[in-house]
ZAZAVEX-624494 format. One line per 10 residues: their letters; for each residue x negated, y, z negated of N, C-alpha, C. Coordinates in steps of 0.1 Angstrom, whole numbers. Atoms other than C-alpha are relative to their C-alpha. Layout:
! residues N
A	X Y Z X Y Z X Y Z | ...
//
This chain:
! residues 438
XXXXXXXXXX	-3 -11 -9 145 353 -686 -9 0 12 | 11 -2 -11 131 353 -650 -6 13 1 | 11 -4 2 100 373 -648 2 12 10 | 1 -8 -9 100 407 -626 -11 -2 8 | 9 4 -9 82 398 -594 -8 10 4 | 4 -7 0 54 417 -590 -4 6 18 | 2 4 -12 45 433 -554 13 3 9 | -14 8 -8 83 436 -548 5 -2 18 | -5 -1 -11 97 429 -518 17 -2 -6 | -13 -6 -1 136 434 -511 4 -18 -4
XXXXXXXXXX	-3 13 8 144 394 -513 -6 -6 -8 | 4 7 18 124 385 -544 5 7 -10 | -4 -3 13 137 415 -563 17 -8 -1 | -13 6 1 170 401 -549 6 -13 -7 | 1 11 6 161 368 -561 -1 -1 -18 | 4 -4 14 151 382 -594 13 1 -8 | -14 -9 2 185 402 -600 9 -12 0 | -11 7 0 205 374 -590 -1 -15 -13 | -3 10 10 188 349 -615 0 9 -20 | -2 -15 16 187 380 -646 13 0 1
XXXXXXXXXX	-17 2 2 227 379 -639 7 -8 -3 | -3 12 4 230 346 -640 -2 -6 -14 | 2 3 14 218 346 -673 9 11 -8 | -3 -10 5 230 378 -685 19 0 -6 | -14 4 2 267 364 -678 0 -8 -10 | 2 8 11 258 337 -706 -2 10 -9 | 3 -8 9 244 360 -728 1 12 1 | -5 -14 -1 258 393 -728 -8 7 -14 | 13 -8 8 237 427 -743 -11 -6 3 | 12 3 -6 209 415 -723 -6 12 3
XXXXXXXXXX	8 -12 -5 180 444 -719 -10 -6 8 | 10 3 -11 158 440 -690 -6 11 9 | 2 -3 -6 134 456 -675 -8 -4 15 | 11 -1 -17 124 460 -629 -10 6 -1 | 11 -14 -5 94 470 -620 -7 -5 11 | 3 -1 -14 84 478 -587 -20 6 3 | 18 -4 -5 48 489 -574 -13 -5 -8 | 15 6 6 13 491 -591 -3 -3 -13 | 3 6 11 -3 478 -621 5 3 -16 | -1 -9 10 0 506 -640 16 -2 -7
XXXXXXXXXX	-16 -1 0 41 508 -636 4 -14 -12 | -5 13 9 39 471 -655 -4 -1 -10 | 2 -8 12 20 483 -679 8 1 -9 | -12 -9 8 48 507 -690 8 -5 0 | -15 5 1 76 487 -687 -4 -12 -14 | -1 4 15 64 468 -715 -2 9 -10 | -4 -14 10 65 500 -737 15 3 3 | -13 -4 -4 97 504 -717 12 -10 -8 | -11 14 6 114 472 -729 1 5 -19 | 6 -3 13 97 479 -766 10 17 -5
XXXXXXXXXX	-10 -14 4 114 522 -766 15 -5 1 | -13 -3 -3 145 512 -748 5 -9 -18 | -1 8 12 149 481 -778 2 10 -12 | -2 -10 10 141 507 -802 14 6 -5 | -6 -9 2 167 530 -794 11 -8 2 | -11 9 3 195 500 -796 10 -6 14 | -4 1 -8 200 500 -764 2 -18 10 | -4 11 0 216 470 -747 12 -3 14 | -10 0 -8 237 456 -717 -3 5 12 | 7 -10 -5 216 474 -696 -13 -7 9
XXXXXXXXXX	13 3 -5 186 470 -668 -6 16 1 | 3 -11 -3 164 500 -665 -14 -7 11 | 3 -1 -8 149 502 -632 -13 7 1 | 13 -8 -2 109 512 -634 -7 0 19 | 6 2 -6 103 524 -600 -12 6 7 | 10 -8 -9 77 532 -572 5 7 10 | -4 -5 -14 77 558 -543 -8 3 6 | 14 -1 -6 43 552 -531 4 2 17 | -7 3 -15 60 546 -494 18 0 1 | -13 2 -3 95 549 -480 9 -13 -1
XXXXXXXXXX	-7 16 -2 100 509 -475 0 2 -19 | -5 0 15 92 512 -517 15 9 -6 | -11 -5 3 121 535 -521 11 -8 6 | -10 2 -4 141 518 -504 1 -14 -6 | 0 12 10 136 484 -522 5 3 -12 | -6 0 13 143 498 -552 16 6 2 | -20 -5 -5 179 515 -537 9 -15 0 | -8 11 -3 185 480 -525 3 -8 -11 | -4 14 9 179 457 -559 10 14 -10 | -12 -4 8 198 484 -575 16 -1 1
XXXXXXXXXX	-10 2 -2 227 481 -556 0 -11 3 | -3 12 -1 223 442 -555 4 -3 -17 | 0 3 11 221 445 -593 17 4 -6 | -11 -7 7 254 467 -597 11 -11 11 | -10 8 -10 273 440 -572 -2 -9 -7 | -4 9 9 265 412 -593 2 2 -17 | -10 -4 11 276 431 -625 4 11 -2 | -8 -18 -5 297 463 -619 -1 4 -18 | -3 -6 17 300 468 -660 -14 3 -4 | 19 -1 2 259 466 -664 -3 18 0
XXXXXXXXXX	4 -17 0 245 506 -672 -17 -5 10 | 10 1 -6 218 509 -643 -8 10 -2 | 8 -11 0 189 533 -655 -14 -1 9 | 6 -1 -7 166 546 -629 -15 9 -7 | 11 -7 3 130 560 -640 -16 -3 9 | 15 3 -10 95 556 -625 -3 11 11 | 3 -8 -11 79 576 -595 9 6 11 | -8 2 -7 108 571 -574 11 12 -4 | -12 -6 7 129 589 -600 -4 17 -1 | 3 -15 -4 112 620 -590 -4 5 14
XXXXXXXXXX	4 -1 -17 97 618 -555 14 -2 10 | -14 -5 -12 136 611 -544 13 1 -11 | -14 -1 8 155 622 -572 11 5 3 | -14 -8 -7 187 637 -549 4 -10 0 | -6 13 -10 190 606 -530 6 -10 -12 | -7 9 9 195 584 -561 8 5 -12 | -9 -7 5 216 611 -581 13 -3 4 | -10 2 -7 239 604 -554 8 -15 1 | -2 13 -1 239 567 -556 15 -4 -14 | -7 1 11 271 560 -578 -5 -14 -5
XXXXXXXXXX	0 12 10 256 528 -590 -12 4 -9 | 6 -4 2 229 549 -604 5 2 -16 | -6 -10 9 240 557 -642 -7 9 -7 | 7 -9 8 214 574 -658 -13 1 8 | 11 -3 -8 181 588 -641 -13 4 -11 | 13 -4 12 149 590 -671 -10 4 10 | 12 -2 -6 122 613 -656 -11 -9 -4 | 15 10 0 89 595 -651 -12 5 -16 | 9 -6 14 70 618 -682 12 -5 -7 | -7 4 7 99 607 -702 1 -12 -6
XXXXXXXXXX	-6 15 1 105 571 -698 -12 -8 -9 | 9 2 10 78 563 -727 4 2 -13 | -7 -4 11 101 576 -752 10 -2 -5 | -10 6 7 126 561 -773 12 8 3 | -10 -12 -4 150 593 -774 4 2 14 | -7 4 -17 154 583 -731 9 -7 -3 | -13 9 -3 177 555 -739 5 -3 -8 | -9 5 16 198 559 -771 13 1 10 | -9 1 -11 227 551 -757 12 9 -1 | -6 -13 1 248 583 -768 -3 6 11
XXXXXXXXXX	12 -10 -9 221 599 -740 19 2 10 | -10 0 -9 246 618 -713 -3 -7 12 | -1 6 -15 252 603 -678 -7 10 10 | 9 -6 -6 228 617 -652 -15 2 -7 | 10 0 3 196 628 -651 -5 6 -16 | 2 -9 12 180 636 -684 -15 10 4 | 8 -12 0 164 668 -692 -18 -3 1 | 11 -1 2 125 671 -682 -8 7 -12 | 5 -4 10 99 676 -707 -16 -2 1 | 15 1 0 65 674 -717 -4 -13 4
XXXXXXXXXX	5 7 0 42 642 -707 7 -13 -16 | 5 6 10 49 611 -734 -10 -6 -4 | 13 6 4 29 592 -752 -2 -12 9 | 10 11 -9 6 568 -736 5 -17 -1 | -12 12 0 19 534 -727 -12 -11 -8 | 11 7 13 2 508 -756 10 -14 5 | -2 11 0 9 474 -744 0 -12 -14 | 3 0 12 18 453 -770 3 -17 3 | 0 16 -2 13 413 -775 11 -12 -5 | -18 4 -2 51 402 -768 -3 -6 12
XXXXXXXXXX	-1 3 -12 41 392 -734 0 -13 8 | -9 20 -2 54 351 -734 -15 -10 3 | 9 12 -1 30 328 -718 -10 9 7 | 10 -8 -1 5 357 -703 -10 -3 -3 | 12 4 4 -31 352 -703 -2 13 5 | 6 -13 -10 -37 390 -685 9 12 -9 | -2 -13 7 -30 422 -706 -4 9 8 | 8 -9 -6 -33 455 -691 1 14 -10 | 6 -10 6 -46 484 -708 3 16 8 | -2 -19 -13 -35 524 -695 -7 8 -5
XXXXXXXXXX	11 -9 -1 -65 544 -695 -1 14 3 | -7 -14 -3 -56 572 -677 14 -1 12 | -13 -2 -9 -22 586 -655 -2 11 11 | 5 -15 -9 -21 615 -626 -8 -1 9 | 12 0 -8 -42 626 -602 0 16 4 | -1 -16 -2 -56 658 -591 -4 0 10 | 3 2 -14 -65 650 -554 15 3 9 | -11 -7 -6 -45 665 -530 2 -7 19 | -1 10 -11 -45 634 -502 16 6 9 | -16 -7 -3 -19 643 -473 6 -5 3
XXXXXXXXXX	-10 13 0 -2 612 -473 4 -4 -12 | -4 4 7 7 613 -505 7 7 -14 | -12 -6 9 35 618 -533 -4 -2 -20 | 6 1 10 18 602 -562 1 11 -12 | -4 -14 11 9 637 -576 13 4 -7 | -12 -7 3 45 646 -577 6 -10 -8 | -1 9 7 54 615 -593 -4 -6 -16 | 7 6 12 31 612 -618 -7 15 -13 | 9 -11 3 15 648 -624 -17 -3 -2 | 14 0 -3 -22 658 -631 -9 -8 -9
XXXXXXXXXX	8 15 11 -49 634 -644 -3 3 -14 | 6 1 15 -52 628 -680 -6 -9 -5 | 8 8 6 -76 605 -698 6 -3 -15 | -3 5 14 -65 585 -730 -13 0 -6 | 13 3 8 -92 590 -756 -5 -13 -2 | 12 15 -4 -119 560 -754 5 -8 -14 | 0 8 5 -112 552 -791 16 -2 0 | -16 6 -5 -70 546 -781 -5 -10 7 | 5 14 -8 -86 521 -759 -2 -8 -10 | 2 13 8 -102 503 -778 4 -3 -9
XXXXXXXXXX	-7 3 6 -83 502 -801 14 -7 7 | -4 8 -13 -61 487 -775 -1 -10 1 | 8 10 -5 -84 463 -765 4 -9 -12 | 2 10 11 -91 450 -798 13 -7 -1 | -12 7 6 -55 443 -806 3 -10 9 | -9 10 -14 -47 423 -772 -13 -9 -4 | 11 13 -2 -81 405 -777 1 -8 -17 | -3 7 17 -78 396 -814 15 -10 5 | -17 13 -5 -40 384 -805 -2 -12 9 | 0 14 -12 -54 357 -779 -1 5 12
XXXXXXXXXX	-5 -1 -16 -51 374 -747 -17 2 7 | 20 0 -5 -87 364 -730 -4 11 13 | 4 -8 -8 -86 389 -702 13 11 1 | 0 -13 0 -81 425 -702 -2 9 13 | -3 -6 -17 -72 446 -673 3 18 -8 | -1 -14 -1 -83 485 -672 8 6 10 | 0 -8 -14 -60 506 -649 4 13 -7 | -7 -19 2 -45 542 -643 0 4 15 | -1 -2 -19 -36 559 -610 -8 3 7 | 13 -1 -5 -70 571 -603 -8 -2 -16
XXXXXXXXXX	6 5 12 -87 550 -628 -15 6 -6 | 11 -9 3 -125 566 -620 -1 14 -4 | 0 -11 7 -112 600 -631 -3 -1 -10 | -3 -5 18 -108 591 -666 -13 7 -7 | 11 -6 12 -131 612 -690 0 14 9 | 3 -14 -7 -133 643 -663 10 13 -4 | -8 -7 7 -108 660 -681 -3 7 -14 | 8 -4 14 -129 661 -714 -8 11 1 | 13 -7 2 -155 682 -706 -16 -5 -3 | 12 4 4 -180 655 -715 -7 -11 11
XXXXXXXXXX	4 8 -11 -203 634 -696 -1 -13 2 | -3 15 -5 -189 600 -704 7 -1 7 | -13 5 -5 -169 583 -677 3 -14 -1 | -8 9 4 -155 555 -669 -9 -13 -4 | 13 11 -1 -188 532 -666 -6 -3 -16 | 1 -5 8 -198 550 -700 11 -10 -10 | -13 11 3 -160 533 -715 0 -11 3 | -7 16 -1 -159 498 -700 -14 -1 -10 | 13 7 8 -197 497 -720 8 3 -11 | -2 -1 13 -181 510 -750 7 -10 -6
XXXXXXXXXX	-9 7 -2 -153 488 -744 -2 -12 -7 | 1 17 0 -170 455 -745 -10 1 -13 | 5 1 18 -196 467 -776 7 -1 -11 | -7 -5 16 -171 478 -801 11 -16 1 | -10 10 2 -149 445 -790 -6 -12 5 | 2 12 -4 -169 416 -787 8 -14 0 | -11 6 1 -135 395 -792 4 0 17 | -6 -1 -9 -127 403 -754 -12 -11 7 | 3 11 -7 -134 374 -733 -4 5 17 | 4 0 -10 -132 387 -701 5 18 7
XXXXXXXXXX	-4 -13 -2 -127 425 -687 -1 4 15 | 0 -5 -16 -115 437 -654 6 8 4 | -4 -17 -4 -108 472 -636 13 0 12 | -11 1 -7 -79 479 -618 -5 7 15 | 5 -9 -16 -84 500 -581 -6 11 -5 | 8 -11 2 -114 522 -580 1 13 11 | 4 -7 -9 -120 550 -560 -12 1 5 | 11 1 -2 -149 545 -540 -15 8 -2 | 5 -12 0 -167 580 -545 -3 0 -15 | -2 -3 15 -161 580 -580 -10 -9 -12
XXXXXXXXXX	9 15 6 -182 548 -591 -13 6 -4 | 11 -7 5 -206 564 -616 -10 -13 -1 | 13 8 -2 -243 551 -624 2 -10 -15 | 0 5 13 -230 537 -658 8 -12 3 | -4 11 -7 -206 514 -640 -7 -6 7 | 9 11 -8 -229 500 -617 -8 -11 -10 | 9 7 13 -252 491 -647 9 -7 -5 | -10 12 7 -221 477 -662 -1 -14 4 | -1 11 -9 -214 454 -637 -15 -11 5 | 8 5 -5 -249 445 -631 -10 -11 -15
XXXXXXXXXX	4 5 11 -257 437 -670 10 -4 -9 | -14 9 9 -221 425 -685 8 -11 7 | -10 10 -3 -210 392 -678 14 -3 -1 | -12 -5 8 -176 399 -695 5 9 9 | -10 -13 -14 -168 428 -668 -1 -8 14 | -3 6 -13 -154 408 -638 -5 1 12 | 10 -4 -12 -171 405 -604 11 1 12 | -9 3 -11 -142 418 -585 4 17 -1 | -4 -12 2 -134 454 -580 6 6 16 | -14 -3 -14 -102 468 -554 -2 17 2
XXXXXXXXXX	6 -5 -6 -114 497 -536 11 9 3 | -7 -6 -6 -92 527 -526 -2 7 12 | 1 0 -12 -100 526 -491 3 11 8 | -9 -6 -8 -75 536 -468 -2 3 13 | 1 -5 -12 -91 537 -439 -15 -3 6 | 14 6 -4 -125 528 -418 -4 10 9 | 7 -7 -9 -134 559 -398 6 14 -1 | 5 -7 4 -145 590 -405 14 13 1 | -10 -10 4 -118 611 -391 9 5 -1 | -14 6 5 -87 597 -400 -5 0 -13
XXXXXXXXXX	4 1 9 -104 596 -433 1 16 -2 | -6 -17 5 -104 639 -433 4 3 2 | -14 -7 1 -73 642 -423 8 -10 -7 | -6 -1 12 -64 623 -450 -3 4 -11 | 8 -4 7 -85 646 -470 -5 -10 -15 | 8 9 13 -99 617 -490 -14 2 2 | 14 -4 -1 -137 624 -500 -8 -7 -2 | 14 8 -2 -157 597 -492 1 -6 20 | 0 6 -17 -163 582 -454 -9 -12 0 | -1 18 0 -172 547 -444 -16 -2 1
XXXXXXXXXX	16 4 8 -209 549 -454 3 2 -14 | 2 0 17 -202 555 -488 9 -11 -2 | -4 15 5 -181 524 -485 -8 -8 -1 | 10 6 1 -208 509 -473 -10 -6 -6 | 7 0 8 -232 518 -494 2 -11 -16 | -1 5 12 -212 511 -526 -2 -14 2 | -6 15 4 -200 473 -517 -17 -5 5 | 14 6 -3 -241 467 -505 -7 4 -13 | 7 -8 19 -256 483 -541 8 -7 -8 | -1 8 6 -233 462 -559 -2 -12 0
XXXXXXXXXX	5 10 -5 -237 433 -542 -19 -7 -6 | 13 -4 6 -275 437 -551 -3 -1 -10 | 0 2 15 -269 440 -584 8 -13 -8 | -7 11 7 -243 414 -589 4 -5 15 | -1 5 -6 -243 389 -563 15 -8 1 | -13 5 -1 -213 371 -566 13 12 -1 | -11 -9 -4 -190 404 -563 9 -6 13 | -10 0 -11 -162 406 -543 9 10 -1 | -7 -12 -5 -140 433 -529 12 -2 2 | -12 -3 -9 -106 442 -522 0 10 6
XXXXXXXXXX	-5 -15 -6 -91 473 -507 15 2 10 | -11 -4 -8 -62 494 -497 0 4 12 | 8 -7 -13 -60 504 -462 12 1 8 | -3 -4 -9 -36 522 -440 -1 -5 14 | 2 4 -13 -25 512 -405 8 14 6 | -9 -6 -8 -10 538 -381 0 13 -8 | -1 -11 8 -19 572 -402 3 9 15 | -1 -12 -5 -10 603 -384 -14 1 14 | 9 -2 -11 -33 607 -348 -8 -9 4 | 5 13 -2 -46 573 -352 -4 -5 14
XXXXXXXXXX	-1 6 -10 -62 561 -320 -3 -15 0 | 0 15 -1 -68 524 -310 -12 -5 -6 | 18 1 -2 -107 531 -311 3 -1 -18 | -3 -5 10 -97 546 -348 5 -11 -11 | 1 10 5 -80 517 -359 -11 -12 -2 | 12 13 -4 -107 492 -344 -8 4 -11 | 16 -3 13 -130 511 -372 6 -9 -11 | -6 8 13 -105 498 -398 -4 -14 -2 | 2 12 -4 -107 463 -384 -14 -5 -4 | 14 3 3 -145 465 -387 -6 -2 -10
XXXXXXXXXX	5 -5 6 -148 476 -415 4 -13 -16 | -9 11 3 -131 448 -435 -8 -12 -2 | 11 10 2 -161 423 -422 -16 8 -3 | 15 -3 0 -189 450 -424 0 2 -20 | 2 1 16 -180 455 -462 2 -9 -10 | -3 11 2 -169 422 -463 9 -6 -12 | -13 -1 7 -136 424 -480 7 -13 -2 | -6 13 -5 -118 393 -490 14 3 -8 | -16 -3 4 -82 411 -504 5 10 6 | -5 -18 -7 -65 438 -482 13 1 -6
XXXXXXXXXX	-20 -3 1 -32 453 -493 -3 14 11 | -2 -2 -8 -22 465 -467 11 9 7 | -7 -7 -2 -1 495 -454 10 8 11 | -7 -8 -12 24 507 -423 -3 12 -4 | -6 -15 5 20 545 -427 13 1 -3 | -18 -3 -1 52 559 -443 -2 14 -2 | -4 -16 -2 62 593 -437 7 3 -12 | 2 -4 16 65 609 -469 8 19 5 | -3 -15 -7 86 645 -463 -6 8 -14 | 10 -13 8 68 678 -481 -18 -8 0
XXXXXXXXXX	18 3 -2 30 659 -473 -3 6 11 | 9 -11 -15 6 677 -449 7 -14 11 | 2 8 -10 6 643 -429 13 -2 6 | -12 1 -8 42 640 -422 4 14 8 | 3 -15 -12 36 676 -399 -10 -6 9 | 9 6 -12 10 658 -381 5 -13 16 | -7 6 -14 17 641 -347 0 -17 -4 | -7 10 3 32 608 -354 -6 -13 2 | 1 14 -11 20 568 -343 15 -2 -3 | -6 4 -3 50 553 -332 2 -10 -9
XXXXXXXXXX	0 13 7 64 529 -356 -1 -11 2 | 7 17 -6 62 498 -341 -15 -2 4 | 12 -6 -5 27 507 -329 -8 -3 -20 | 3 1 16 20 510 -370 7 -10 -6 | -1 11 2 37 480 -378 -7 -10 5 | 9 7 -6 20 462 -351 -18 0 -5 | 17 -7 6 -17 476 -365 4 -8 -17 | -3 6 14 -3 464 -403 -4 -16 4 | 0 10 -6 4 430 -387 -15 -9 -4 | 17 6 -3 -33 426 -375 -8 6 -6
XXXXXXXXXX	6 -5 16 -47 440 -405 1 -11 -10 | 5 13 7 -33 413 -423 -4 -12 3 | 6 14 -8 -45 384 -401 -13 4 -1 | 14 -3 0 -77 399 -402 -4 1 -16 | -1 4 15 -74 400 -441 -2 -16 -4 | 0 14 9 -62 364 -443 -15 -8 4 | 14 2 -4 -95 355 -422 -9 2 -7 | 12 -13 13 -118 375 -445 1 -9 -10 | -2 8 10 -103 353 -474 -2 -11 6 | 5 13 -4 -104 319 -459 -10 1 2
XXXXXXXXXX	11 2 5 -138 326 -455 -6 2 -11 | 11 -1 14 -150 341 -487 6 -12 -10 | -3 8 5 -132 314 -498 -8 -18 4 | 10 14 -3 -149 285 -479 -13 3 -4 | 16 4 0 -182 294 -492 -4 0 -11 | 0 6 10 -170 289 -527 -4 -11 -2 | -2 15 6 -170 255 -523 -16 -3 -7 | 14 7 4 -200 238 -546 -2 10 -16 | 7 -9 12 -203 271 -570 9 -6 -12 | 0 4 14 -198 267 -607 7 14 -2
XXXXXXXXXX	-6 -11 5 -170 291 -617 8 -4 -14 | -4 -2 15 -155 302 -650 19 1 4 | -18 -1 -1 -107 292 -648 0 6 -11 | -10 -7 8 -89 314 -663 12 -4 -1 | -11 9 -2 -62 289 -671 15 8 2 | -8 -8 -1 -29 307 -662 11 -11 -5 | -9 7 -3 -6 277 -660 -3 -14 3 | 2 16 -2 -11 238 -665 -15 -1 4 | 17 4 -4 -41 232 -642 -1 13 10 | 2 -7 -13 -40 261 -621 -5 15 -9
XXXXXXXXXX	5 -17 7 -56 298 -628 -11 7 9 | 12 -6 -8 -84 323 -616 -10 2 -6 | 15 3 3 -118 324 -613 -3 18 1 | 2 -19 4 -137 359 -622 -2 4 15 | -1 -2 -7 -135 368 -589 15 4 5 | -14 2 4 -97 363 -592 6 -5 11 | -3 14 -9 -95 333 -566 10 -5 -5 | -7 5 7 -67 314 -574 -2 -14 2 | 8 16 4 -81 277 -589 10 -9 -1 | -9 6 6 -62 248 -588 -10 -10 -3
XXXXXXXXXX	12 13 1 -79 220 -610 6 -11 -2 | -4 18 -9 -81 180 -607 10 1 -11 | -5 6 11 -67 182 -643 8 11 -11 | -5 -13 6 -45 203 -667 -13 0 -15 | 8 -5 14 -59 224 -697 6 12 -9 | -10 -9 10 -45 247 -723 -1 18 3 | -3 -14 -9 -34 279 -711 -9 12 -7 | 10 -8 1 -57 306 -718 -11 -2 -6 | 16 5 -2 -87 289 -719 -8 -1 13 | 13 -4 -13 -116 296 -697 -10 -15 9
XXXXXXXXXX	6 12 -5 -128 263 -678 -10 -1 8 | 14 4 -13 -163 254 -662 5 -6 9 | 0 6 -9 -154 243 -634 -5 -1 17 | 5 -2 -9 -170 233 -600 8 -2 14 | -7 -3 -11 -153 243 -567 -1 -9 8 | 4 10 -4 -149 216 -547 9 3 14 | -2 -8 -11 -129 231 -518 18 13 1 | -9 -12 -1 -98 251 -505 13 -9 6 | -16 -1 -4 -61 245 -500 4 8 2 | -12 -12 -7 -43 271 -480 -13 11 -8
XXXXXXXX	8 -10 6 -53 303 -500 -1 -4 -13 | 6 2 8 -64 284 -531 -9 -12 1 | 10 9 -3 -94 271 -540 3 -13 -12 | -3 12 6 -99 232 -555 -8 1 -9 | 13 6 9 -118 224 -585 -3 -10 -11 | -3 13 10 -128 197 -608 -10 6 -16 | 2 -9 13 -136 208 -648 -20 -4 1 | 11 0 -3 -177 209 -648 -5 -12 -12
//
């Protein structure tokens, strides 16, 4: 079964759809699940595959999507109705962020047949296939999405920590999508943990929508820094452990120490940015500004030298000027970023920010553009100064995989897929680096 492309864009999921049909015509009662956007969303859809299964369901794709941006809605509109053109008899179920942030618009969609709220779609009782046509009835939160080790040739597991968010940013739908932050209790983790690590799977991936929330919900004074330590005591079976997007503000003193005393916690942590200057940053009422970026990616650095950064980051927000952008740009080599995902503003209707005075779309595409050239720059160097170091493959596939940094290695020689390889960097192709086994 071809693999849902992560990341989607509109011709990969199309590519996707068209080779899942091409099979599906062979083999009829095929269940498959899309999934569109962030980490978390893939997560769930392996719980999704696992409920829908459950409940006998069959013949069927259900559609996990995102509505983080308008271009994401609209990708997922498009592989739906590329999916119901290459098989009109196929039941199309819609759930994910999307399925709440524009639940009219795809009510309307007749290729649409069933619509599972986003708190739902964790629960078996979503897709018995008796269920009526349309949307089903909202309800409480389900249970928490438990990844489970079905996942083919995988070497990367991800773990759901926590979901929600209780930040009230004005560019964004998230909240409405997801509701308010909750924390999965520490020993559901690891218990978690253990089972993906016991089963073989050498690296372990913490996320959640605002992953540094987790625990603030308790009342107590563990957070998340507090859990990745608990994490890797109670499971010394876990090979390798790595955090999904932080919030920069949020990065307690227990994580730093983590990072600075556990070799096993990855030296790569993706940053929820969004922006490089100060006051484009409060009118997107996010609560940190570009010294606390600063700060953080120089203090870890410090403590763990071989770090490396990603970050999300906005082009063309609301009143954006050129100067305003140019912080963005700067900000990229002063914190010395070597992964941007990268953003057009999208106008989001009921957010403060879509009431604010507009950049010109092309103007915000244009700014995206040279955001990512200035990204791919940023990488091609933190990439050329690999060459010589001694890193640890994370074999993904034959001879190719990532290094704890999550470079992507190609080596002289193949090795057996989730195994961890000494190997020394010897240089760079395109955006991967070369290396020969140590």
């Amino acid at each position: 079964m071809p693999r849902p492309p992560r990341g989607v864009s509109y011709r990969a999921a199309a590519a996707y759809i068209s080779g899942l049909y091409e099979i599906c015509g062979k083999y009829p009662n095929v269940l498959d699940v899309l999934s569109f956007g962030c980490r978390l969303n893939h997560a769930e859809s392996q719980t999704i595959r696992r409920r829908a299964s459950e409940a006998g369901l069959a013949d069927a794709l259900v559609v996990n999507s995102c509505g983080v941006t308008a271009e994401a809605v609209r990708q997922v509109r498009q592989s739906i109705r590329a999916a119901k053109r290459a098989n009109p008899t196929r039941t199309v179920i819609l759930t994910g962020c999307a399925a709440e942030t524009d639940r009219g618009s795809f009510l309307a969609m007749p290729e649409v047949d069933r619509i599972v709220p986003n708190a739902r779609k964790l629960e078996t009782t979503s897709y018995r296939q008796g269920s009526a046509p349309g949307a089903v009835e909202d309800g409480p939160a389900a249970d928490w999405a438990a990844p489970t080790p079905d996942q083919g040739g995988w070497v990367r597991a991800f773990v759901e920590v926590q979901n929600g968010c209780d930040h009230t940013c004005t560019f964004c739908v998230i909240p409405v999508g997801r509701g308010r932050s909750r924390s999965r209790p520490a020993s559901a983790v690891i218990d978690d943990v253990r089972r993906l690590a016991v089963a073989g799977y050498p690296e372990i991936v913490l996320t959640g929508v605002d992953l540094t929330a987790w625990g603030s919900d308790f009342g107590a004074e563990l957070r998340l820094g507090g859990l990745v330590r608990a994490v890797l005591t109670a499971v010394p079976e876990v090979v390798r452990l790595r955090l999904s997007s932080v919030d920069p503000v949020e990065v307690d003193s227990d994580l730093l120490a983590a990072f600075a005393d556990e070799e096993r916690l990855m030296p790569h942590l993706h940053l929820s940015l969004q922006h490089g200057d100060d006051l484009i940053l409060r009118r997107m009422r996010r609560r940190h500004r570009r010294a606390d970026a600063l700060a953080l990616t120089d203090r870890l650095r410090r403590l763990r030298p071989d770090m490396v950064f990603g970050a999300d980051v906005i082009a063309g927000f609301p009143t954006e000027t050129e100067d305003m952008f140019r912080n963005t740009l700067t900000i990229v080599e002063d914190c010395d970023l070597s992964f941007l995902h990268v953003f057009p503003y999208s106008q989001r209707p009921g957010t403060t920010a879509a009431r604010m005075p507009q950049v010109e779309r092309t103007v915000a595409k244009q700014r995206a553009a040279e955001l990512r050239e200035c990204g791919e720059r940023a990488l091609i160097a933190q990439l050329d100064r690999e060459c010589g170091q001694l890193r640890g493959v994370l074999v993904e596939r034959a001879n190719r995989g990532r290094s704890e940094q999550f470079f992507r290695v190609e080596l002289g020689a193949e090795a057996p897929v989730g195994s961890v390889v000494r190997a020394r960097i010897s240089g760079r192709q395109g955006m991967r680096l070369t290396a020969m086994a140590a």
